[in-house]
C-alpha positions in Angstrom: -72.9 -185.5 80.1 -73.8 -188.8 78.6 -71.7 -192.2 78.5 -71.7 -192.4 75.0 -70.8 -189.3 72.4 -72.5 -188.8 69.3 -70.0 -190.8 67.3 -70.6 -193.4 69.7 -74.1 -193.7 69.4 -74.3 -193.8 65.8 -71.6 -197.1 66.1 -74.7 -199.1 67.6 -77.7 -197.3 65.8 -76.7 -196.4 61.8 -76.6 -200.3 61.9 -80.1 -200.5 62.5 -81.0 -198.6 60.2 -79.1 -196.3 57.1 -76.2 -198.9 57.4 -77.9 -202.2 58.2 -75.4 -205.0 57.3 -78.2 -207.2 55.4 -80.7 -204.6 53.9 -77.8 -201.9 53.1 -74.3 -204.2 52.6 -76.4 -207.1 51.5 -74.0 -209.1 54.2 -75.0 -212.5 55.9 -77.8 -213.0 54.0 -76.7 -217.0 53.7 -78.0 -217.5 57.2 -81.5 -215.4 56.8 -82.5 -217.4 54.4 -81.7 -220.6 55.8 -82.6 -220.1 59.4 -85.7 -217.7 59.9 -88.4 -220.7 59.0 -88.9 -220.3 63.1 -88.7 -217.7 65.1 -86.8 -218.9 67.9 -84.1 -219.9 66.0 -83.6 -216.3 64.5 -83.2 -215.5 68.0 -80.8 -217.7 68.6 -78.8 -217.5 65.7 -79.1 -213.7 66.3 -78.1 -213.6 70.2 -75.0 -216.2 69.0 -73.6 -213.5 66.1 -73.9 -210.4 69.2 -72.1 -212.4 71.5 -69.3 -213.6 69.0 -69.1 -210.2 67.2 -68.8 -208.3 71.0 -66.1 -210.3 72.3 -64.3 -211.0 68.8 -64.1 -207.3 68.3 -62.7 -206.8 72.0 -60.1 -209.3 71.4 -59.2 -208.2 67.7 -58.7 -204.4 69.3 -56.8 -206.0 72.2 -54.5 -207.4 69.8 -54.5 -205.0 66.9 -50.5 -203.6 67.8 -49.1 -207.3 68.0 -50.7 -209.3 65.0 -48.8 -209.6 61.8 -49.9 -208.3 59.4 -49.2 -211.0 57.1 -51.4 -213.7 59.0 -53.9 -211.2 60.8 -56.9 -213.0 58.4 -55.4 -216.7 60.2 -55.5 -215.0 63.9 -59.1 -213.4 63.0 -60.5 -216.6 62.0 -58.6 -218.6 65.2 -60.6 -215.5 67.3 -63.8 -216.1 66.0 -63.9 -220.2 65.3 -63.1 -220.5 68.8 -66.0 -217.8 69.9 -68.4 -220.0 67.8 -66.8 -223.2 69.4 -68.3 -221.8 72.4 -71.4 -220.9 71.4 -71.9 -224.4 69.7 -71.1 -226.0 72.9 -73.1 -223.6 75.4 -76.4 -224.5 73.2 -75.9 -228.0 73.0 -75.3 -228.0 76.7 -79.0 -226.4 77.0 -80.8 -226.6 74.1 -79.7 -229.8 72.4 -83.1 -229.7 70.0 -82.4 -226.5 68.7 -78.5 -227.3 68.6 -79.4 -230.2 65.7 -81.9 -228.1 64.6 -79.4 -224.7 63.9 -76.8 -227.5 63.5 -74.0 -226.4 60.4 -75.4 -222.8 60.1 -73.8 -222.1 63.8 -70.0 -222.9 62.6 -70.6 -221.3 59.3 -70.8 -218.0 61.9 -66.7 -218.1 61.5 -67.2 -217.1 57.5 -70.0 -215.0 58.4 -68.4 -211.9 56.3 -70.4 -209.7 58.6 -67.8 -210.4 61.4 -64.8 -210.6 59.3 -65.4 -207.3 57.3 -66.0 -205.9 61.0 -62.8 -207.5 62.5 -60.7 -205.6 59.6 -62.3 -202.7 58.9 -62.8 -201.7 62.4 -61.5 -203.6 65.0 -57.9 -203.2 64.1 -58.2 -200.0 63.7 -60.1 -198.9 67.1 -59.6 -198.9 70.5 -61.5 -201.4 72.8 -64.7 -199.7 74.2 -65.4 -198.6 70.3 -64.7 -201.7 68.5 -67.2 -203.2 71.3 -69.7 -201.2 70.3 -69.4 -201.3 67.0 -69.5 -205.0 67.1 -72.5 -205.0 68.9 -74.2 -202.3 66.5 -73.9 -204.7 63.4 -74.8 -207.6 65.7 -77.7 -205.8 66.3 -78.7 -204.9 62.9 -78.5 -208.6 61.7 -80.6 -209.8 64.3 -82.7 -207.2 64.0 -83.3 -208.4 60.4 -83.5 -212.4 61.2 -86.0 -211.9 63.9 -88.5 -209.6 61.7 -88.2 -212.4 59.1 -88.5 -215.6 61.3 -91.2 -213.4 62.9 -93.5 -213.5 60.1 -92.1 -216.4 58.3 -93.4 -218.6 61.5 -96.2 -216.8 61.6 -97.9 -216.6 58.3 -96.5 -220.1 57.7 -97.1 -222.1 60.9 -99.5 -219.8 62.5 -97.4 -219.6 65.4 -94.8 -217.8 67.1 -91.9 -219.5 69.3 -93.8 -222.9 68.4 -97.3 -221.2 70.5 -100.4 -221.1 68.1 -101.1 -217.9 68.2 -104.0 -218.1 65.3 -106.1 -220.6 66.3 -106.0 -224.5 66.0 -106.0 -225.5 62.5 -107.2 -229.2 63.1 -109.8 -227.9 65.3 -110.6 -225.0 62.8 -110.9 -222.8 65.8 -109.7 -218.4 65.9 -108.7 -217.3 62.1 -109.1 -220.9 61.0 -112.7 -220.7 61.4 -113.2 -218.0 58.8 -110.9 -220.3 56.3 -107.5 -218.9 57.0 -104.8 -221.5 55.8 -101.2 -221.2 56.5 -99.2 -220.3 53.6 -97.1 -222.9 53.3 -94.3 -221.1 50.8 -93.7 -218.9 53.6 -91.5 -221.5 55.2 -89.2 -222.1 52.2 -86.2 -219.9 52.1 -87.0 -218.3 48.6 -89.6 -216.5 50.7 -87.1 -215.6 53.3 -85.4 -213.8 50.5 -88.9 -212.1 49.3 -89.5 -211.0 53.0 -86.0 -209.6 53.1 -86.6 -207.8 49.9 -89.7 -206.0 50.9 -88.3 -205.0 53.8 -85.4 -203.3 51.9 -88.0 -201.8 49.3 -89.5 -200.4 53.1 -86.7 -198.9 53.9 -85.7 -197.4 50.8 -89.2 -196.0 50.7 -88.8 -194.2 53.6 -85.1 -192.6 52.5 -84.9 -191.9 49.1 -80.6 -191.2 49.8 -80.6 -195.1 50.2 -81.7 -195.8 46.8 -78.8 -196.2 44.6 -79.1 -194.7 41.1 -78.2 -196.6 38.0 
């Protein structure tokens, strides 16, 4: 017998997929735009909203019978403002660069409505074990989604990936560059983040025709 039942399983995978918070919900999408320009800090970003929406449901569940409901918004903001507290800290502590770099876009994780809509549609609802994995399945999806865009978005615009050249040396006009490849400049501003998240959903959609919604 498994660990996980079928119910279970589908809490961490429909988020990657039919139910993806960004390309289904059209949640989060503030911080896709703004942060994919480079890969690395897609990862980041990404590995920040798992950690924050894994513990934050945890602690929403744990606390589900004793919060008001009058103020339970106040306490679920105090959960996660003080998960991203951490986070903010832990990177500057280790990765001070990329800390600047990421630099407002990691507190705005506390109105990320991603977490929120999780925290009260789920979390207060659920036992522990389930409201941890559904926090991680949405997690999931949204970084799924940041790092496919700051994948390409570094790539086709920087021609490299985690800040390696990976097509050549464009000064040196050496691998693609030779042929006269150029990066594509656009590719690093965020309307292009939104085009790259578009044709991603027009992917998807392509693929399961019960996605597309009719008019």
């Amino acid at each position: 017998m498994g660990l996980l039942s079928k119910k279970d399983k589908a809490l961490i995978l429909d988020p990657l997929t039919d139910n993806n918070p960004i390309t289904i919900q059209v949640l989060g999408i503030c911080s896709a735009l703004a942060i994919t320009a480079q890969l690395k800090a897609s990862i980041v970003m990404a590995l920040s909203v798992i950690f924050v929406m894994g513990v934050g449901n945890i602690v929403i569940s744990l606390m589900r019978n004793i919060i008001p409901s009058k103020i339970r918004i106040i306490v679920q903001l105090v959960v996660v403002a003080t998960l991203v507290i951490i986070v903010d800290q832990v990177l500057k502590a280790f990765s001070y660069e990329l800390s600047k770099q990421l630099s407002v876009f990691i507190g705005l994780i506390i109105t990320n409505c991603i977490i929120m809509g999780r925290f009260e549609a789920f979390a207060l609802g659920n036992g522990v074990f389930r409201s941890f994995l559904d926090g991680i399945g949405n997690a999931l999806g949204y970084g799924v989604i940041l790092i496919i865009v700051g994948f390409f978005r570094e790539l086709l615009g920087s021609g490299t990936l985690l800040g390696i050249q990976v097509l050549g040396d464009p000064i040196a006009k050496t691998g693609l560059y030779s042929i006269g490849y150029e990066n594509n400049g656009f590719m690093l501003l965020s309307p292009m983040a939104l085009i790259t998240i578009g044709i991603i959903i027009w992917v998807q959609r392509s693929r399961n025709p019960e996605l597309v919604e009719e008019n």
